[in-house]
Each structure stands twice: as C-alpha cells, then as structure tokens.
CHARMM-style PDB file with segment names, atoms N, HN, CA, C and O in Angstrom:
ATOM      1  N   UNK     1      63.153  74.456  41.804  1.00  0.00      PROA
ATOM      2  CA  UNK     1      63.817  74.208  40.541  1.00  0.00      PROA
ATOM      3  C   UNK     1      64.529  72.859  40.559  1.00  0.00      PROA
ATOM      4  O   UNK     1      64.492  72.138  39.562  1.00  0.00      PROA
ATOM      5  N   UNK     2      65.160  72.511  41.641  1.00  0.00      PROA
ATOM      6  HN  UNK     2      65.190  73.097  42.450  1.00  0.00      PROA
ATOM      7  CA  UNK     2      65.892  71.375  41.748  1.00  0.00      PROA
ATOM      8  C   UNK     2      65.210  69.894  41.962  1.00  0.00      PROA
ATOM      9  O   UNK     2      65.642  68.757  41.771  1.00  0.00      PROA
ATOM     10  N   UNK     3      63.728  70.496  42.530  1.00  0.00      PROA
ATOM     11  HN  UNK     3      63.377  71.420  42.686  1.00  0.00      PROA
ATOM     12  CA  UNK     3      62.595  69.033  42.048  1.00  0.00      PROA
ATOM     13  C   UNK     3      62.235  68.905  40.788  1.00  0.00      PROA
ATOM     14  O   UNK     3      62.384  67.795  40.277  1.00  0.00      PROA
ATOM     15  N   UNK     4      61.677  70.004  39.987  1.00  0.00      PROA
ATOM     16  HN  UNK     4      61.555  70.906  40.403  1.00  0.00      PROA
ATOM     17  CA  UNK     4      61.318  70.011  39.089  1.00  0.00      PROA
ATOM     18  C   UNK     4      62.671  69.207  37.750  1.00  0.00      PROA
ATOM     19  O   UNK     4      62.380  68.331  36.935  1.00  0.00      PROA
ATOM     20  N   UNK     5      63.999  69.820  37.911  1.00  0.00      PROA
ATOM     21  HN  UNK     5      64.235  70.531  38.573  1.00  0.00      PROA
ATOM     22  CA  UNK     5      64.696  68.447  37.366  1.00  0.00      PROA
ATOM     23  C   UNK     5      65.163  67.794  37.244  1.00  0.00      PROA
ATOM     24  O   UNK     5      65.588  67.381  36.165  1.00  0.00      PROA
ATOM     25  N   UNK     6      65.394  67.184  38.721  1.00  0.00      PROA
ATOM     26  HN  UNK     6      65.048  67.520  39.597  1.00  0.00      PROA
ATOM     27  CA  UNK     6      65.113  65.825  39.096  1.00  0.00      PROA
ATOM     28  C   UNK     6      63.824  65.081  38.768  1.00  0.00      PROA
ATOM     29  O   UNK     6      63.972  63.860  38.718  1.00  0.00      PROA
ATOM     30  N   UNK     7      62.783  65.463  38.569  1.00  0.00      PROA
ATOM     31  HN  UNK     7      62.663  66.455  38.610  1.00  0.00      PROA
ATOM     32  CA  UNK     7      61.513  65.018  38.035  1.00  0.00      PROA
ATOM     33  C   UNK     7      62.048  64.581  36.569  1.00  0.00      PROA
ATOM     34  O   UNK     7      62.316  63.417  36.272  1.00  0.00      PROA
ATOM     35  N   UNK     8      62.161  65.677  35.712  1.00  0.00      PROA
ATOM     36  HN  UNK     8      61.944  66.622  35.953  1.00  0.00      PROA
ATOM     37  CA  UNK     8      62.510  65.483  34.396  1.00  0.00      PROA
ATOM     38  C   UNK     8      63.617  64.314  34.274  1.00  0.00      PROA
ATOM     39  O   UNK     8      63.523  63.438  33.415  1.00  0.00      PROA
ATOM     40  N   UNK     9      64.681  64.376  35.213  1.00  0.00      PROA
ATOM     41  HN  UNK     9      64.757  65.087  35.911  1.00  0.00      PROA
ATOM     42  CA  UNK     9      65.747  63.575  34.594  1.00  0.00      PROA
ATOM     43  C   UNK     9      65.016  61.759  34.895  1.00  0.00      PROA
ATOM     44  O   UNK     9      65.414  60.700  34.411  1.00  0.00      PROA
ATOM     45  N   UNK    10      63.891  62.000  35.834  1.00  0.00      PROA
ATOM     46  HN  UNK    10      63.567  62.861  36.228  1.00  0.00      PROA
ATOM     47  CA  UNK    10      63.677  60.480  36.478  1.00  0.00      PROA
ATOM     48  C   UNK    10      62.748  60.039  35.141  1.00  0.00      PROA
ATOM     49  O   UNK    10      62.605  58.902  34.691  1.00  0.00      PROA
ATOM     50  N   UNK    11      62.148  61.324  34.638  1.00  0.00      PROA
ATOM     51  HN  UNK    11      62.264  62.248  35.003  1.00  0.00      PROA
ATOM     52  CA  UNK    11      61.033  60.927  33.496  1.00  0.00      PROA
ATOM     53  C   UNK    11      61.760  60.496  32.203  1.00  0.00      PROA
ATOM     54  O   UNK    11      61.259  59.721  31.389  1.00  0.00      PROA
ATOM     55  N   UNK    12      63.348  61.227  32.041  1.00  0.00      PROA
ATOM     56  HN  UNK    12      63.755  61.856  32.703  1.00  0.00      PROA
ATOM     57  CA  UNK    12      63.870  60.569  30.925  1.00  0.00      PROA
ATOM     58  C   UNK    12      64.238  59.313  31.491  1.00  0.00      PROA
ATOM     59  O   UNK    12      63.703  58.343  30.954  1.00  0.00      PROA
ATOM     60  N   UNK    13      65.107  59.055  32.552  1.00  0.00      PROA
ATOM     61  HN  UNK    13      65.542  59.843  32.989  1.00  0.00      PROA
ATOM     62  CA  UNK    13      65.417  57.656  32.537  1.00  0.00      PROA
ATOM     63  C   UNK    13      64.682  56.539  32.726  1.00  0.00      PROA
ATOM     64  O   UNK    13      65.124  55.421  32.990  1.00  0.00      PROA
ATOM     65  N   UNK    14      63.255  56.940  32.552  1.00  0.00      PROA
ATOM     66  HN  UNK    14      62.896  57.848  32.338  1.00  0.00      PROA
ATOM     67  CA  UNK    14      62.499  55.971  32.699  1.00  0.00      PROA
ATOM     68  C   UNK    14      61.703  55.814  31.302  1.00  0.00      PROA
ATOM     69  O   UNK    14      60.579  55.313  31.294  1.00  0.00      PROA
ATOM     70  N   UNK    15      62.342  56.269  30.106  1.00  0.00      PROA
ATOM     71  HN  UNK    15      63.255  56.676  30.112  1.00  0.00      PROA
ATOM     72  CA  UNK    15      61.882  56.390  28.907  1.00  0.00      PROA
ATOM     73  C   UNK    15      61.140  57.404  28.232  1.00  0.00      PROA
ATOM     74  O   UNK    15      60.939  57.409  27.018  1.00  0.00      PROA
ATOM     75  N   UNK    16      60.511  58.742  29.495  1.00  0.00      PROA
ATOM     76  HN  UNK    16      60.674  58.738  30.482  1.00  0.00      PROA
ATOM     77  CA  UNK    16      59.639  59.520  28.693  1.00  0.00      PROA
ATOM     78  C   UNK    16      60.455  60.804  28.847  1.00  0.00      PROA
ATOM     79  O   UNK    16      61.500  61.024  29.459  1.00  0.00      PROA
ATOM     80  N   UNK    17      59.734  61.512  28.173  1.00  0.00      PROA
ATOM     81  HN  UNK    17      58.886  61.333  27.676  1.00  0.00      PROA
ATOM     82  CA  UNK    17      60.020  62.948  27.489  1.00  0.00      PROA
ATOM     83  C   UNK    17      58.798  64.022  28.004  1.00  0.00      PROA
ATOM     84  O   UNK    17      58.530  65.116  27.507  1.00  0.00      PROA
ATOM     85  N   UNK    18      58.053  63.253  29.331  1.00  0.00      PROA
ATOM     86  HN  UNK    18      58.271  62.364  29.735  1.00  0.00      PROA
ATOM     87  CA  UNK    18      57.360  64.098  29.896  1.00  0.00      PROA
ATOM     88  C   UNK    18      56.956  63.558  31.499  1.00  0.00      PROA
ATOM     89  O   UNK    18      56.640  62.436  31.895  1.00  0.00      PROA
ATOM     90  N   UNK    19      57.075  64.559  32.060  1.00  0.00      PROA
ATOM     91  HN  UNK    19      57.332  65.471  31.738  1.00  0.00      PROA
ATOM     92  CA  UNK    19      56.464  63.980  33.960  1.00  0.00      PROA
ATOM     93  C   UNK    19      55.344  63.847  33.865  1.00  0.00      PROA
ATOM     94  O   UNK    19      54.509  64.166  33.019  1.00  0.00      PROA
ATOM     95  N   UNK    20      55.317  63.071  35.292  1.00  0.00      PROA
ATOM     96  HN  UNK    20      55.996  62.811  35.980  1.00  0.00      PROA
ATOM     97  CA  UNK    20      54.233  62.687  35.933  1.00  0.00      PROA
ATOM     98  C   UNK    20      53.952  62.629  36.806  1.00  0.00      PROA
ATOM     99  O   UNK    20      54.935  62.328  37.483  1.00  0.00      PROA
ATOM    100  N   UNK    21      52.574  62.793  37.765  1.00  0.00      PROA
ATOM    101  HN  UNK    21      51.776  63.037  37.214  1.00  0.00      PROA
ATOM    102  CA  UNK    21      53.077  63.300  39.338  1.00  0.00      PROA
ATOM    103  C   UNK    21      53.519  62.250  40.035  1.00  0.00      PROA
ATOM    104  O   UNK    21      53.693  62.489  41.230  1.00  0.00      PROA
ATOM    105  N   UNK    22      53.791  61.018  39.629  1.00  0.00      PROA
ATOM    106  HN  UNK    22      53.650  60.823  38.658  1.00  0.00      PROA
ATOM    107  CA  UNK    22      54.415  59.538  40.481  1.00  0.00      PROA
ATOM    108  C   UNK    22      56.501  60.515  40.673  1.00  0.00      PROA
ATOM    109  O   UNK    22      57.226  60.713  41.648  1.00  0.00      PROA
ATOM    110  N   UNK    23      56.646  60.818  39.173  1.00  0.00      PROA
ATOM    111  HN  UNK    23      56.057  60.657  38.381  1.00  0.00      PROA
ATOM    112  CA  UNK    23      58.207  61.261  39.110  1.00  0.00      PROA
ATOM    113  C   UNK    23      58.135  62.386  40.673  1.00  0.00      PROA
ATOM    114  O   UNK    23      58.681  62.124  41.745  1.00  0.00      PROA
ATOM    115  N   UNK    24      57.431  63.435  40.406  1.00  0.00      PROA
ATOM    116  HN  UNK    24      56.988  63.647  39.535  1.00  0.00      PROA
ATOM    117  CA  UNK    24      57.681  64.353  42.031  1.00  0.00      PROA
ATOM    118  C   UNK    24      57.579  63.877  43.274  1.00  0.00      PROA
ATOM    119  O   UNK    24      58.329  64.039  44.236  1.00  0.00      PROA
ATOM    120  N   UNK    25      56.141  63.005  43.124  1.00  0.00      PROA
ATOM    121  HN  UNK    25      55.531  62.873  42.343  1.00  0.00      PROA
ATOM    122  CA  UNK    25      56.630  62.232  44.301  1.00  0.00      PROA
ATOM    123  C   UNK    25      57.118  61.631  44.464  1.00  0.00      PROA
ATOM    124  O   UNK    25      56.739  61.471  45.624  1.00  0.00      PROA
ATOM    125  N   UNK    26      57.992  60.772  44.311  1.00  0.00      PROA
ATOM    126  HN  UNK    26      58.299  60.902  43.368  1.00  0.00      PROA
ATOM    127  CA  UNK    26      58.921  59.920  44.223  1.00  0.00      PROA
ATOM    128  C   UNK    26      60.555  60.806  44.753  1.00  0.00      PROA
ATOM    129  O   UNK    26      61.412  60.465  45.568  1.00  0.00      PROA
ATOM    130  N   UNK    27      60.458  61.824  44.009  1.00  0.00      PROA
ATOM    131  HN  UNK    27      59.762  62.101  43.347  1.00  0.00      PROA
ATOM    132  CA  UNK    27      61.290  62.620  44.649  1.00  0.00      PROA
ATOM    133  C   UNK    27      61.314  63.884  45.659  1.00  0.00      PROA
ATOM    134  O   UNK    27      62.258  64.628  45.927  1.00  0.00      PROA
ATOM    135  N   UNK    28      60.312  63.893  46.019  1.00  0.00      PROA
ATOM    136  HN  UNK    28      59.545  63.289  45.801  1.00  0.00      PROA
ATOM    137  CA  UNK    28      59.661  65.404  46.789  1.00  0.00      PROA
ATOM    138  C   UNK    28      60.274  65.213  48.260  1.00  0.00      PROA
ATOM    139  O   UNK    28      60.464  66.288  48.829  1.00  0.00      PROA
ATOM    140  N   UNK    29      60.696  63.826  49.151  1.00  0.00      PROA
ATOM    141  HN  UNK    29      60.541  62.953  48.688  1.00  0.00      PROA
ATOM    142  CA  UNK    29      61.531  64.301  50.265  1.00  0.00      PROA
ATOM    143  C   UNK    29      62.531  64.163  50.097  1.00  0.00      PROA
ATOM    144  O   UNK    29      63.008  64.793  51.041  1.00  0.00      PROA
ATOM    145  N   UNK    30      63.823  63.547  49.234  1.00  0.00      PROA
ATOM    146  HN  UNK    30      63.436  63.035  48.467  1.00  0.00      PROA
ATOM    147  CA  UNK    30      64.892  63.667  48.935  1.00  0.00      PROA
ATOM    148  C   UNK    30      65.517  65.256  48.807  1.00  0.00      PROA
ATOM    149  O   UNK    30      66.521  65.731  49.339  1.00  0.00      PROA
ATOM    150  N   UNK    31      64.518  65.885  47.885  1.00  0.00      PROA
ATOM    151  HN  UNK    31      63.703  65.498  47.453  1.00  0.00      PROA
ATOM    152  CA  UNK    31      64.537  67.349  47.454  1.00  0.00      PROA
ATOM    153  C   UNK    31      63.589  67.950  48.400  1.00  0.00      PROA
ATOM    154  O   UNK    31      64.062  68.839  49.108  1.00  0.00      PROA
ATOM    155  N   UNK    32      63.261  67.871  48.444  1.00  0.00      PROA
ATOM    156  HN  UNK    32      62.877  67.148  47.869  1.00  0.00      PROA
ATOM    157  CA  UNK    32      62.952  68.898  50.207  1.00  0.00      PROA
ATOM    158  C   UNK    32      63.155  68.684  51.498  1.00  0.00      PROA
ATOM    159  O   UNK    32      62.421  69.391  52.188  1.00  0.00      PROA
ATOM    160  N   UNK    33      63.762  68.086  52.015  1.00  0.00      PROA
ATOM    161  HN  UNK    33      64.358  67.511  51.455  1.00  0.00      PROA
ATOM    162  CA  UNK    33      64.258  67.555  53.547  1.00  0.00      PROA
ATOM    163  C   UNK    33      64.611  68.264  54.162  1.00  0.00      PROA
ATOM    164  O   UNK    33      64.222  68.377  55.325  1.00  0.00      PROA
ATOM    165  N   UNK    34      65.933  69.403  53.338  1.00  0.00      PROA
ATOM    166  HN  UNK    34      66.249  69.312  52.394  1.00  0.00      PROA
ATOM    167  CA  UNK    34      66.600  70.162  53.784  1.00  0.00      PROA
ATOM    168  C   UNK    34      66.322  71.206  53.719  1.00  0.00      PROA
ATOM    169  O   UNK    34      67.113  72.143  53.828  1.00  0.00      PROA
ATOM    170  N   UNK    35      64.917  71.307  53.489  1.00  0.00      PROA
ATOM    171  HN  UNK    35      64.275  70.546  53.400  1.00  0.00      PROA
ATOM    172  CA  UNK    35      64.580  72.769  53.123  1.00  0.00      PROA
ATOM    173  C   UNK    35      63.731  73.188  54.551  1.00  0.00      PROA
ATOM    174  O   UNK    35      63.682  74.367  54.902  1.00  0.00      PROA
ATOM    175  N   UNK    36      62.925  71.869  55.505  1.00  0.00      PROA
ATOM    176  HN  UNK    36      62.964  70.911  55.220  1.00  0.00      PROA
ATOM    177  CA  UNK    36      62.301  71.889  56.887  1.00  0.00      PROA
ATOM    178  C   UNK    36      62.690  72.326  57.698  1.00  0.00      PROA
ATOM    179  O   UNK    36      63.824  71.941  57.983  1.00  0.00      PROA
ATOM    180  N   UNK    37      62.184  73.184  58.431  1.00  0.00      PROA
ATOM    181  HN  UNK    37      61.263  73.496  58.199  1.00  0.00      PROA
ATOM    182  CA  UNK    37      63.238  72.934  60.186  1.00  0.00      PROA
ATOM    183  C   UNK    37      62.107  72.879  60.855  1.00  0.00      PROA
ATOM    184  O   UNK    37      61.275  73.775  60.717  1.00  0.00      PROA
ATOM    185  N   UNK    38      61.900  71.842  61.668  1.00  0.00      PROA
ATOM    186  HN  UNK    38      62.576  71.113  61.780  1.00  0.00      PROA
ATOM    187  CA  UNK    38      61.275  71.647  62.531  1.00  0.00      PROA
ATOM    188  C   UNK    38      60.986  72.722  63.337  1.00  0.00      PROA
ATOM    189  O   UNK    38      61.798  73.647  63.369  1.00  0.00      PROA
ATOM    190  N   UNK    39      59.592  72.794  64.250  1.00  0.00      PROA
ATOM    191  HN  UNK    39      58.932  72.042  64.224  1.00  0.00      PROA
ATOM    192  CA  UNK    39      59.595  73.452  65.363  1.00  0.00      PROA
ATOM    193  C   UNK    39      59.815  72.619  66.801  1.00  0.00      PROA
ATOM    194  O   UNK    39      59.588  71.412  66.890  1.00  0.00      PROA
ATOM    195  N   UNK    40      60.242  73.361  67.800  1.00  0.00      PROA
ATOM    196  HN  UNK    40      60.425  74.342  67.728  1.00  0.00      PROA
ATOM    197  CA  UNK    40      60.951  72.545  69.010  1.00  0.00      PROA
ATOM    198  C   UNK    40      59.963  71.612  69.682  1.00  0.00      PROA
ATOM    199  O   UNK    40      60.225  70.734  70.504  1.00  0.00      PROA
ATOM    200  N   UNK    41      58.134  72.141  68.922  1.00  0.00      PROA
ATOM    201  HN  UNK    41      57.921  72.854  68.254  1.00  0.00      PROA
ATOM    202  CA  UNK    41      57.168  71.649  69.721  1.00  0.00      PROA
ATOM    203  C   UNK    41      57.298  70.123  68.883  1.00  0.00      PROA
ATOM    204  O   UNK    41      57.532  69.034  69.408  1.00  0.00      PROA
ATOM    205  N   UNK    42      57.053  70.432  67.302  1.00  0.00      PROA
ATOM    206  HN  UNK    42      56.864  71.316  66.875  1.00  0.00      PROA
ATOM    207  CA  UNK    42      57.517  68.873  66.358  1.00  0.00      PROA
ATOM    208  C   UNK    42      58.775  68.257  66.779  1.00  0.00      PROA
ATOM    209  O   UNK    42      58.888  67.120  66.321  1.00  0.00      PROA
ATOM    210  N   UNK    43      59.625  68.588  67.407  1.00  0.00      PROA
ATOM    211  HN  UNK    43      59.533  69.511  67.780  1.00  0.00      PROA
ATOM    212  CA  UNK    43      60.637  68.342  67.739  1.00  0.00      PROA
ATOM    213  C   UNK    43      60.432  66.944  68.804  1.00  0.00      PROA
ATOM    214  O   UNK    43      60.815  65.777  68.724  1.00  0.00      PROA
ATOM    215  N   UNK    44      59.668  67.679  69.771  1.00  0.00      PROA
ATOM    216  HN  UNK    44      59.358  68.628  69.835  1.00  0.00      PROA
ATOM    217  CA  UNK    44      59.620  67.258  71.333  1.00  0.00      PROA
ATOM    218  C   UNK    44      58.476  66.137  70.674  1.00  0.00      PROA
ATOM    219  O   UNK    44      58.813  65.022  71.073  1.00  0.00      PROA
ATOM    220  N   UNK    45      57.412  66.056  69.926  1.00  0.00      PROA
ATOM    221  HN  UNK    45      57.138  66.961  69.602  1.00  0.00      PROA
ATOM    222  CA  UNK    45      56.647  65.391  69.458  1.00  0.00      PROA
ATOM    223  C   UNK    45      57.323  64.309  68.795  1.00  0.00      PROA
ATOM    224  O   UNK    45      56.706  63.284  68.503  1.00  0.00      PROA
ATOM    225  N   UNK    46      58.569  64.461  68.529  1.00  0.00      PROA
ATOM    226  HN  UNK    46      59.070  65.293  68.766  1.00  0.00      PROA
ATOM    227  CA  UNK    46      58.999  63.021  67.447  1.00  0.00      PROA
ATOM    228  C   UNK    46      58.859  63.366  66.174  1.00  0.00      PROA
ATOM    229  O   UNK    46      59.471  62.674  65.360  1.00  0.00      PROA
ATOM    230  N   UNK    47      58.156  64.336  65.744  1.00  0.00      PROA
ATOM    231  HN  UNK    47      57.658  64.898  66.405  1.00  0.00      PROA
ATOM    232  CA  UNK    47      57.845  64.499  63.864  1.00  0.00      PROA
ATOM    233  C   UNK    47      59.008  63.938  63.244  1.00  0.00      PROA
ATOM    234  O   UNK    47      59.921  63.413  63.882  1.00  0.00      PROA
ATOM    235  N   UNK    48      58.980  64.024  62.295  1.00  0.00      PROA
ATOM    236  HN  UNK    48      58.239  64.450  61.777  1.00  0.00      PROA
ATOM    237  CA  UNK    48      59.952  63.645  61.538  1.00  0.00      PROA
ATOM    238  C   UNK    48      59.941  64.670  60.092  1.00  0.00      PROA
ATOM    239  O   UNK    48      58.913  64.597  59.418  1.00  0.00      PROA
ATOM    240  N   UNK    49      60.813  65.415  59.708  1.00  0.00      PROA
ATOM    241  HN  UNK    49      61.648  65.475  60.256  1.00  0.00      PROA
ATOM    242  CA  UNK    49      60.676  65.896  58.845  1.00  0.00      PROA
ATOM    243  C   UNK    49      60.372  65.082  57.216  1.00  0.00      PROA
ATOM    244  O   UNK    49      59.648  65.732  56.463  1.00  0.00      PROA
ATOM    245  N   UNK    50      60.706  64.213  56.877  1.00  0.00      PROA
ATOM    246  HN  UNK    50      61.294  63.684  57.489  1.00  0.00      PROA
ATOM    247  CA  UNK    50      60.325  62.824  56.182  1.00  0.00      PROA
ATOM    248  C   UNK    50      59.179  62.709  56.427  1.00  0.00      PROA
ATOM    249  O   UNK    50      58.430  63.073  55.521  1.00  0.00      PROA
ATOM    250  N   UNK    51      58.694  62.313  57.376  1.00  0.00      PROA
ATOM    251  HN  UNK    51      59.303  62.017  58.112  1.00  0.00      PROA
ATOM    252  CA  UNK    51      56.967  62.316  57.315  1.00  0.00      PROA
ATOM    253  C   UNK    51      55.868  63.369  56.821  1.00  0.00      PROA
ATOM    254  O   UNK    51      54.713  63.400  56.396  1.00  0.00      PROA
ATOM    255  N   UNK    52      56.921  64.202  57.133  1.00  0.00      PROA
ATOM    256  HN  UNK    52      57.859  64.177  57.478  1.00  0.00      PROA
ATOM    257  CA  UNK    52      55.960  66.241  57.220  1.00  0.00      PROA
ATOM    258  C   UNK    52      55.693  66.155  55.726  1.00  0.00      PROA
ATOM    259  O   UNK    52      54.597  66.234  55.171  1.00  0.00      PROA
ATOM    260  N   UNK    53      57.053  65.955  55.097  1.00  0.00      PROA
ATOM    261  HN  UNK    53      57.944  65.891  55.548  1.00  0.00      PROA
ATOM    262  CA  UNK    53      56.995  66.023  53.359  1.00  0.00      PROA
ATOM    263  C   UNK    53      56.178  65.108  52.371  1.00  0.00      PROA
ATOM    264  O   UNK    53      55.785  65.375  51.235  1.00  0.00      PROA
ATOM    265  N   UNK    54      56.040  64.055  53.051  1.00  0.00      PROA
ATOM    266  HN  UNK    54      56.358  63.838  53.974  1.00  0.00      PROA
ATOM    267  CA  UNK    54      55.541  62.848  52.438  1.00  0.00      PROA
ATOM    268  C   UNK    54      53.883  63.165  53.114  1.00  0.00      PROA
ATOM    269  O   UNK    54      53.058  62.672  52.345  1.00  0.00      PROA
ATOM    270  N   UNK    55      53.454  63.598  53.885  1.00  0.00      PROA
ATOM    271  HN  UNK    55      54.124  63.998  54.510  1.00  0.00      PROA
ATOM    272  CA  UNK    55      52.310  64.133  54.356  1.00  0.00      PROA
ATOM    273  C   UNK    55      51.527  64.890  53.140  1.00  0.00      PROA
ATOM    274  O   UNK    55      50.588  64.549  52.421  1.00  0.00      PROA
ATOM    275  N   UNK    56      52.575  66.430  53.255  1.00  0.00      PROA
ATOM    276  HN  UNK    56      53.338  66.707  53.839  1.00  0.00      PROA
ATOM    277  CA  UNK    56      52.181  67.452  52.291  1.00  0.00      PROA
ATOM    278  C   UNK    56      51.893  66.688  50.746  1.00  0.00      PROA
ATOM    279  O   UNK    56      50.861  66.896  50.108  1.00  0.00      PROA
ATOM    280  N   UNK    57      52.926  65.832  50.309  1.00  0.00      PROA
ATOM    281  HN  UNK    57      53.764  65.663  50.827  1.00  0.00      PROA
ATOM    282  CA  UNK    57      52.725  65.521  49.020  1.00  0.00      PROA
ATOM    283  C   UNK    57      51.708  64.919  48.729  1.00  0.00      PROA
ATOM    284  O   UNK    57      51.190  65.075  47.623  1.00  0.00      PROA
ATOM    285  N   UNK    58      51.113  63.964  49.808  1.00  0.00      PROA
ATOM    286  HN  UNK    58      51.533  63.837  50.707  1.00  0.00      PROA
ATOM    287  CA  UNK    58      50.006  63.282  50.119  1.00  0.00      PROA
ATOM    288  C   UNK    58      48.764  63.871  49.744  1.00  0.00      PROA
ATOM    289  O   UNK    58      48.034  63.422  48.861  1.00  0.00      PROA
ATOM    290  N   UNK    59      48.541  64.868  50.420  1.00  0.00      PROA
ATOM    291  HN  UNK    59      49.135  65.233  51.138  1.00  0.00      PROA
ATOM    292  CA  UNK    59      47.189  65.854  50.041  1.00  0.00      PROA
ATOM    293  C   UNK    59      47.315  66.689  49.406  1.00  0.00      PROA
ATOM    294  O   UNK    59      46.388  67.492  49.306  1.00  0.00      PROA
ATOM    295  N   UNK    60      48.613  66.893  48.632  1.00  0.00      PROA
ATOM    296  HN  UNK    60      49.366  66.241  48.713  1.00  0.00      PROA
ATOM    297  CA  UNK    60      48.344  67.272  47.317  1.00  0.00      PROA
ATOM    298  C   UNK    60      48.010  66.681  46.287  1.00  0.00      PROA
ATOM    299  O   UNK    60      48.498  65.599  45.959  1.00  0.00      PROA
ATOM    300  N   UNK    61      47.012  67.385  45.536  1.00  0.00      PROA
ATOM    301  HN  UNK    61      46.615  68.264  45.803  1.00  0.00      PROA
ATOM    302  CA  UNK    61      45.846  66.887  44.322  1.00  0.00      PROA
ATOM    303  C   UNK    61      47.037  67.379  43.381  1.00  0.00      PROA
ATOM    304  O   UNK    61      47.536  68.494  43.532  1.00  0.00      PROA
ATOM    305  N   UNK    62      47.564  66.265  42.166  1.00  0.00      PROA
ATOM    306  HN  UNK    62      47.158  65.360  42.043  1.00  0.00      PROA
ATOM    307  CA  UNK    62      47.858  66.225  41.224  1.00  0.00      PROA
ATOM    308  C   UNK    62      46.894  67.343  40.139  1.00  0.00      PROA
ATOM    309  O   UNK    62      45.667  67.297  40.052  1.00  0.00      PROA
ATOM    310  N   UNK    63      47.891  68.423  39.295  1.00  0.00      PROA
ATOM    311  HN  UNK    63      48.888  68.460  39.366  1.00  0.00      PROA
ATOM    312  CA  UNK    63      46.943  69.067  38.112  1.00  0.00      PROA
ATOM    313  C   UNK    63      46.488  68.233  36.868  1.00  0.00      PROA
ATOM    314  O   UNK    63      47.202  67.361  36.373  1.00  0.00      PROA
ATOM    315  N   UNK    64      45.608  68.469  36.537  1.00  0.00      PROA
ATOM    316  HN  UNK    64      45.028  69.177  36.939  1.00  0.00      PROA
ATOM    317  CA  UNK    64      44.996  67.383  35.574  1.00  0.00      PROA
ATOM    318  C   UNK    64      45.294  68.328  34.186  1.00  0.00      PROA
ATOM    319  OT1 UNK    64      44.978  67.906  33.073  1.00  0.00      PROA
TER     320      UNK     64
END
C-alpha cells in the first residue's frame, strides 16, 4: 500500500493523474528495503538488500 502511494504522489508531482511503471520503480527499494532480511548465507555473500530489490523489479514485466 505504501508503494502504491508513493507511486501516485510521484505521478502527481510530476504532472499526471496516472502511474507508470518508471513511478514504482523508481520507488520500489526505498519502499521495500525494510521489508528484506537477508539470509546469513546472502549475508556472508555480500548481497545487498538494495540490489535483491532492484533485481526483482528488474525482471519484473510491467502490465500492459
């Protein structure tokens, strides 16, 4: 809920009255960072939870 409006508020201040999937991503690790917890193995690996999110958003296919 809390991406979704943050999405909206980035889509009004950027003049529109509707999203777009640039607005979620744009905000999708800000608003989810804290939602990760690593495992001790990503841990010991270096992951980065920032990367994990920006990954996922990555190969997600926008709905048309």
């Amino acid at each position: 809920a809390m991406l979704a409006r943050a999405a909206r508020a980035r889509a009004t201040l950027d003049g529109r009255s509707y999203v777009i999937p640039d607005d979620v991503k744009a905000l999708a690790v800000p608003a989810l960072r804290h939602r990760v917890i690593l495992s001790p193995a990503a841990q010991i690996d270096g992951r980065l939870v920032e990367q994990i999110v920006s990954d996922l958003v990555d190969q997600t296919e926008a709905p048309r």
